[in-house]
Every structure is written in C-alpha cells, then in structure tokens.
C-alpha positions as CSV (number, residue, x, y, z in Angstrom):
1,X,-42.8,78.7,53.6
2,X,-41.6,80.4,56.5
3,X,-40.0,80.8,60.0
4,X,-42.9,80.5,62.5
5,X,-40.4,80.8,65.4
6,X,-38.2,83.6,63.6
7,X,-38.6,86.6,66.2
8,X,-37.7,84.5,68.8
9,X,-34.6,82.7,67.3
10,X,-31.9,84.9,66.0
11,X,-32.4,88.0,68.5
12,X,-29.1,87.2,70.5
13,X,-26.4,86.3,67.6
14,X,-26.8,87.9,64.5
15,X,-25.3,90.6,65.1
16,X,-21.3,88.9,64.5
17,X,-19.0,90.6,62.1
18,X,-17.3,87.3,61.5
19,X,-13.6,88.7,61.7
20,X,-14.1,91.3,58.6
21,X,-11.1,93.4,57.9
22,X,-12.6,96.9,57.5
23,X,-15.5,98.6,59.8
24,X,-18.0,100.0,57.0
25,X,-20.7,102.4,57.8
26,X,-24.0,101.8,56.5
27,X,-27.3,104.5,56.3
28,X,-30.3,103.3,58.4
29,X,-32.2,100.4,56.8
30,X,-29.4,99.4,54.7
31,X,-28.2,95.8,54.6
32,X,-24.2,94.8,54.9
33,X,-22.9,94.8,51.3
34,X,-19.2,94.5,50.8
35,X,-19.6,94.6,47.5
36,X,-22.7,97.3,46.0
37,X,-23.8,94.3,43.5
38,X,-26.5,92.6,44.1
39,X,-25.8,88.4,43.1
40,X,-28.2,87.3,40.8
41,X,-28.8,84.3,38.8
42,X,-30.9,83.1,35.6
43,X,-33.8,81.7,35.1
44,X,-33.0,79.1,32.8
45,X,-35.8,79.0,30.6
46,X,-35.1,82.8,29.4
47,X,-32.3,83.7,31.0
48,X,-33.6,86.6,33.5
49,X,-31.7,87.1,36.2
50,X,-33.3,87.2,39.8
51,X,-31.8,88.4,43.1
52,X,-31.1,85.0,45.1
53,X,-32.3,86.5,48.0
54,X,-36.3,86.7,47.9
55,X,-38.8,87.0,50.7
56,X,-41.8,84.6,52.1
57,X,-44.9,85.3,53.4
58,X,-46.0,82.4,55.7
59,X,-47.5,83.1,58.7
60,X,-45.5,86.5,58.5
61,X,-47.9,88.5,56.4
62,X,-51.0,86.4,57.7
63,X,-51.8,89.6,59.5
64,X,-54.6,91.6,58.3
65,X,-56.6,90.6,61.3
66,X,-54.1,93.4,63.2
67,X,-54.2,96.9,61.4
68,X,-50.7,97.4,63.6
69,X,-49.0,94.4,62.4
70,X,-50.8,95.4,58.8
71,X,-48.6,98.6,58.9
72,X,-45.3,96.8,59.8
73,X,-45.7,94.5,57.2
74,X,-45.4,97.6,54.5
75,X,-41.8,98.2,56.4
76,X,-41.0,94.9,56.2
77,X,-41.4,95.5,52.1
78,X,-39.9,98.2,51.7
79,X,-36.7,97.3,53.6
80,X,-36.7,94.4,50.8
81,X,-37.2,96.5,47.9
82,X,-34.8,99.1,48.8
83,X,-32.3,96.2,49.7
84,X,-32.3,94.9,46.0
85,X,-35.4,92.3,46.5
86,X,-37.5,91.3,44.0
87,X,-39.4,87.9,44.7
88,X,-42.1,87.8,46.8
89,X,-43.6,84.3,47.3
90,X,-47.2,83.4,48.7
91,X,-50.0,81.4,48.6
92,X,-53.9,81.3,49.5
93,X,-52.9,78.5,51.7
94,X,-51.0,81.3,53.7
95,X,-54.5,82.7,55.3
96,X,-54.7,86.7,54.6
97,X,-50.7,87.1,53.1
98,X,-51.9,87.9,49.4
99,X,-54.4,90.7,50.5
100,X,-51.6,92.2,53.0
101,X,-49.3,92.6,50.3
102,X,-51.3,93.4,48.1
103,X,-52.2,96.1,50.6
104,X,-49.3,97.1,51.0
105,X,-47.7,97.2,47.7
106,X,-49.9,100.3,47.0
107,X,-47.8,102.0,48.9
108,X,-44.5,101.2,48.2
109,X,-43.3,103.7,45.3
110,X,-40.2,101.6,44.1
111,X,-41.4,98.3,43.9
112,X,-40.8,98.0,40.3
113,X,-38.2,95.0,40.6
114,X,-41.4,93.1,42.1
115,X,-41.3,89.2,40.7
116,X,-44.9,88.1,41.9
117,X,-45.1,84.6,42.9
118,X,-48.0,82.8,44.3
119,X,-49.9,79.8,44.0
120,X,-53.0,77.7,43.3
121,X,-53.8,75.3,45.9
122,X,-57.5,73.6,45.9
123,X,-59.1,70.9,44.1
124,X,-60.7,71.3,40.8
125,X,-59.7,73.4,37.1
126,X,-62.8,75.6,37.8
127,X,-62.0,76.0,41.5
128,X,-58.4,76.8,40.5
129,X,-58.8,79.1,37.9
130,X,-60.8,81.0,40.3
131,X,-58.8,81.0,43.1
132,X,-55.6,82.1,40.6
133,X,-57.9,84.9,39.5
134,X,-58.7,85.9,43.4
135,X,-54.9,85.9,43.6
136,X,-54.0,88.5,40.5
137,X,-56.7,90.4,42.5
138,X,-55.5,90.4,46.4
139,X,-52.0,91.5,44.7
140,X,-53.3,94.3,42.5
141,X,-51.1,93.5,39.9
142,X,-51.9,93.4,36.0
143,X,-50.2,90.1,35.8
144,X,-48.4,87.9,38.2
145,X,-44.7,86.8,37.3
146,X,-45.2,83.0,38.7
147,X,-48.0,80.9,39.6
148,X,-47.0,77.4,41.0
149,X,-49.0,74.8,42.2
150,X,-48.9,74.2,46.2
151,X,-47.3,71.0,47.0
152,X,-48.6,69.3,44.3
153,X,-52.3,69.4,44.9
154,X,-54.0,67.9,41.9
155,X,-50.8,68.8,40.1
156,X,-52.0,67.4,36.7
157,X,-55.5,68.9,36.0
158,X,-53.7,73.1,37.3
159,X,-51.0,72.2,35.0
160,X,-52.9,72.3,32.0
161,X,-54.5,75.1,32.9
162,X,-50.7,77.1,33.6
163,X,-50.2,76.2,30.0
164,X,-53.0,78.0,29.1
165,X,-52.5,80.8,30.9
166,X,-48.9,80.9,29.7
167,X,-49.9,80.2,26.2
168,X,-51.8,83.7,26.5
169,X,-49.8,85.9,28.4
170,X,-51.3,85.8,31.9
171,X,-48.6,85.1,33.8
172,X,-44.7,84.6,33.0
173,X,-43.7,81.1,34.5
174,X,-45.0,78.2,36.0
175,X,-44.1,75.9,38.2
176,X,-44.9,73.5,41.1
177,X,-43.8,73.3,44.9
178,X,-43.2,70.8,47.8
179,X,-42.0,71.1,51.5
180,X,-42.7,67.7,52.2
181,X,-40.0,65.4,51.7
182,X,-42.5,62.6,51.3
183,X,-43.5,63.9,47.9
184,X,-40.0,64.0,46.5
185,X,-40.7,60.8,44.5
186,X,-43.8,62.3,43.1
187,X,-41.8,65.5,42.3
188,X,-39.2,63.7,40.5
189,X,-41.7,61.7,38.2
190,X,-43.0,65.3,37.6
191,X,-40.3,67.0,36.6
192,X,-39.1,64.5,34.6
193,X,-41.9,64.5,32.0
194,X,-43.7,67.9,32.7
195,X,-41.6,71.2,31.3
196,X,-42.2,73.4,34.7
197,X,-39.9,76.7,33.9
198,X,-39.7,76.8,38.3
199,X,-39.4,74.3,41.1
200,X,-39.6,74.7,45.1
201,X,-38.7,72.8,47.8
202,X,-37.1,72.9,50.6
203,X,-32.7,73.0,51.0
204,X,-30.9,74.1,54.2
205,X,-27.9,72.8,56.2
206,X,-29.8,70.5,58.1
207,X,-31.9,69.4,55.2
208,X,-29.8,68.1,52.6
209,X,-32.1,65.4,51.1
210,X,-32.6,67.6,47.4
211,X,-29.2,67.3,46.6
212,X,-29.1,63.5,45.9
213,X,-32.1,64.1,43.2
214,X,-34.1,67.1,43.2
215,X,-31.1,69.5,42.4
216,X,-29.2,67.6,40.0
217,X,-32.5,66.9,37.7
218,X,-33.6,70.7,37.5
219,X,-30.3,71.3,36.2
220,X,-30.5,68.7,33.7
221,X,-34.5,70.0,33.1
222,X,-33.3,73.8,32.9
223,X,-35.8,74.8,35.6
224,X,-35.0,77.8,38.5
225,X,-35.3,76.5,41.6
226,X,-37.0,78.2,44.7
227,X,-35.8,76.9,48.1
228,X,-38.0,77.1,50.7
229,X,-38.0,76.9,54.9
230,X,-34.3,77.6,54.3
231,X,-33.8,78.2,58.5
232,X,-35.7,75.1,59.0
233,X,-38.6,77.2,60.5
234,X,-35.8,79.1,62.4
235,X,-34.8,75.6,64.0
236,X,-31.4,76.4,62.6
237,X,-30.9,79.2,65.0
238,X,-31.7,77.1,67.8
239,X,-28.4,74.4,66.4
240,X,-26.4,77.6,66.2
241,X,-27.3,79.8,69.2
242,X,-24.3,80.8,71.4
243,X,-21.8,79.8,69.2
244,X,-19.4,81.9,67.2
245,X,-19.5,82.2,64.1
246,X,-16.3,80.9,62.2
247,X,-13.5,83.4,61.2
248,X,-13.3,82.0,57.9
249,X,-16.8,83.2,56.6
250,X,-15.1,86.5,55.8
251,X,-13.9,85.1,53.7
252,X,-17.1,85.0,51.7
253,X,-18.0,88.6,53.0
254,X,-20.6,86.9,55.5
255,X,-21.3,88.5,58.9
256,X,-23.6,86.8,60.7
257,X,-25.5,83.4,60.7
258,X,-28.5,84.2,59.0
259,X,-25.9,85.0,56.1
260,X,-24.1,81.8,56.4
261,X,-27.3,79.8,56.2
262,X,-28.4,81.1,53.1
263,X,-25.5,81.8,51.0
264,X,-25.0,78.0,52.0
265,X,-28.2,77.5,50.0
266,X,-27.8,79.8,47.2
267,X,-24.2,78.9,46.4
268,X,-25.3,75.7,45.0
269,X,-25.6,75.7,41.5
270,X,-28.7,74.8,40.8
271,X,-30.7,76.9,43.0
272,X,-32.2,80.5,41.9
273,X,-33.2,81.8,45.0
274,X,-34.4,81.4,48.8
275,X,-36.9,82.8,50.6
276,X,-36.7,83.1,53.8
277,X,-40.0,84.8,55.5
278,X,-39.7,87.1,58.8
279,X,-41.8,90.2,60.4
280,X,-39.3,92.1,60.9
281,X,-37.5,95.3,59.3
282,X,-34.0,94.2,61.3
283,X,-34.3,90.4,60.3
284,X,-34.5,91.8,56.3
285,X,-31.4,93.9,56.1
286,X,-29.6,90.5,57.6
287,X,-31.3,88.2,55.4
288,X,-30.7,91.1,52.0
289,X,-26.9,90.8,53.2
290,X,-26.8,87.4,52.2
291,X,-27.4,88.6,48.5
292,X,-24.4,90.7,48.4
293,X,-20.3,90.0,48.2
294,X,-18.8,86.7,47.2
295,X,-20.5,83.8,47.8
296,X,-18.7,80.3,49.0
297,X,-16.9,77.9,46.4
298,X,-17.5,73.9,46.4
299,X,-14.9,73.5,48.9
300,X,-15.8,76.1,51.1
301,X,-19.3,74.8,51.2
302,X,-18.0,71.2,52.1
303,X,-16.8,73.0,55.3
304,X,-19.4,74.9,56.0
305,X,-21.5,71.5,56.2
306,X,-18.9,70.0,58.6
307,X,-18.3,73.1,60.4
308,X,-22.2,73.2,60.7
309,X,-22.6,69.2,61.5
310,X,-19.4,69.8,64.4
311,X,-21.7,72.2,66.7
C-alpha cells in the first residue's frame, strides 16, 4: 500500500541531519549511507536475504494514463535499484501499476536484484489464475518472485492454486496480505494452519496493533514479513511536521524522519521489509537511507515510541 498524500507531507523536514558527527559528500542520486552495506535480512523459509527497504506501488505508479508521469516513474526505479532495492510490491487492485513497471523495467539495465511481488485479488481459481497470468505478463518477467493474495480475498480456493504453482516452479514464494486491522483475526487463524513462506500487513509508529499477535506468530511460523502503509498514508508526517528531529537518532546513523519511521519498523525482529510507495526520485534516496548504517536496539526503539507518542 502506499502514501496517497506523500508529495505533499514530507517536503518541509526531511532534510535534518539529526546531529551527525561528520559532513559526507554524496554523488547525485545517491542516498545517505554511513555505512556502504546495505541491511538485509532472511527469508525464513530459505534463508535469502532481502534489503529491508522495498518500494510500493499504490496510487504511485497508477499512472499510465500520463505518458509524463509514465517517464518519472522509470526515475523513480532506477533511484531504487541503484540505491540497493530489490522488492517491488503491487497489485491489480492498484489500477495501471503492473503495466507501468513493467514498462518501465525494460528500461532499466541493472535491475537484476529485482524481487517481483504482486498479487491475485478477484473471486474465483479460474479468474485468479488468469489474472496471476495477466500479472507475469504486465511485468515482463519469466517468473515472478512472490504472489500473495490481496487482503485475503477468497484466501482458501488461491491458496491451493499458489501451491501449485510453487509445486512447479512458477513463482518463488507465496503468501497472503491485509491492511485492514479488522481481518487480523482471520489472518491469525490463517497463518496458524496454512504454511504461507510471506505475510503483509501493516506496522508503523502510530499503528502498533501487529505486535501483540501478528509479529510474534510469523516468527514462531518462520514466515518474512512485509509491512505495509508504513507512514500511515504519510499521516505520520503530518504528527511530525515542524518538529526536530531528536539528537539521539545519530546514534543509529538516521537523518531525517522518513528514516526514523522506517528503521522503527524494520528493526523489529520479525519483520523483512517495508515498503513505503512515493513518486518521487528525492523521496527514494531518503526512504533507501533507511536501509543503510546501524539500525535501533530494543531499548532504543522503546524511546523512539515515547519520543514519538510525546509530540
């Protein structure tokens, strides 16, 4: 899911160095990194590491109606790539996102890191097996990396067709998604009996419902988690506009808010990766930053949530 509302929220304050000790220089289109390493972390089920930071395509890449926002979208991409990326999430419910990146993918040279995820959201194991074929299509790729089923839509009847398709090599992992907090019952029961190798829902500092049951039982399952809407549909910015951001966050090489949202997220221990979405080239190299340096420690996220819950 994505940040509706993200051109429009951050402009004014992300731009904070957050009290770092050294001035580095950085080439054009290059996001902060204190430390060249990219974080990663495993997918439990066979242990591949994926960047934690990923990238989101709703409403963002729902473009294709405007050839100039078409073009910026390939920008946006490439920023991601060269800025260690590697999961690109999307959906059919997300209007014309898969055929804009599939457009633009074919013309990105070094999008070899690309993790493919999308989704199969309609009624039906005929319907859906066409609609995940229309998907492999719009993306021009030989085989996607993750198909998930979108908030849960006849969960049951996709699910045995995911095995299938596992089963035979067309696609890497499966797994199944929420954003609704109302379906987090219905998720648990799922999880609990159904061998998904990914999860996604949403986690953020406002939003800490997952951590009672969500989190805790894919670690216990051994599924990678996804978090999605992880500035609350850039609501987050609006809580944090104007105010500065805390000395301390330094301290885990952060520089801006945008990086203190998400390696909040992605310093839990159950969660893979987050994927914020955005349109824009600048918004990317802030986001990528968050994938790079130290990330906080238990206690350090404790006061980032009262830090967070104080402004």
């Amino acid at each position: 899911m994505g940040n509706r509302g993200d051109k429009f929220k951050r402009r004014t304050f992300l731009k904070q160095l957050g009290g770092l000790g050294a001035t580095l220089l950085l080439k054009p289109g290059t996001a902060f990194s204190a430390d060249p390493s990219a974080i990663t972390k495993p997918i439990p089920v066979t242990g591949e590491r994926l960047p934690v930071i990923g990238m989101g395509s709703w409403i963002t890449f729902d473009v294709a109606h405007n050839p100039y926002e078409s073009v910026a979208r390939v920008k946006v991409l490439q920023a991601f790539f060269d800025n260690g990326g590697a999961l690109v999430d999307s959906s059919p419910m997300y209007g014309s996102s898969e055929e804009v990146i599939g457009k633009a993918l074919k013309k990105i040279p070094n999008k070899d890191a690309l993790f493919a995820a999308t989704k199969v959201w309609i009624l039906g194991k005929n319907s859906g097996i066409r609609q995940m074929e229309s998907s492999q299509h719009l993306w021009g790729v030989k085989r996607l990396d993750l198909m998930q089923i979108h908030n849960m839509l006849d969960w049951e009847t996709h699910w045995e067709t995911l095995r299938e398709w596992k089963a035979a090599g067309r696609v890497r992992y499966v797994g199944i998604t929420t954003s609704h907090g109302s379906r987090h019952e219905a998720l648990v029961k799922a999880m609990e009996k159904t061998p998904f190798d990914f999860v996604q829902f949403t986690y953020n500092l406002e939003d800490r419902e997952v951590e009672k049951r969500l989190l805790p039982l894919a670690q216990e399952r051994g599924m990678a988690v996804i978090i999605n809407r992880p500035f609350q549909r850039g609501g987050l910015f609006n809580h944090v506009r104007g105010k500065p951001l805390p000395p301390w966050a330094a301290e885990f090489d952060c520089r801006n808010w945008a990086q203190f949202l998400l390696k909040f997220i992605v310093s839990h221990p159950a969660v893979t990766c987050a994927i914020p979405a955005t349109s824009r080239v600048d918004h990317i190299l802030e986001n990528m930053g968050a994938g790079f340096g130290r990330l906080p420690n238990a206690a350090t996220r404790k006061r980032m949530i009262g830090h967070f819950e104080r402004l």
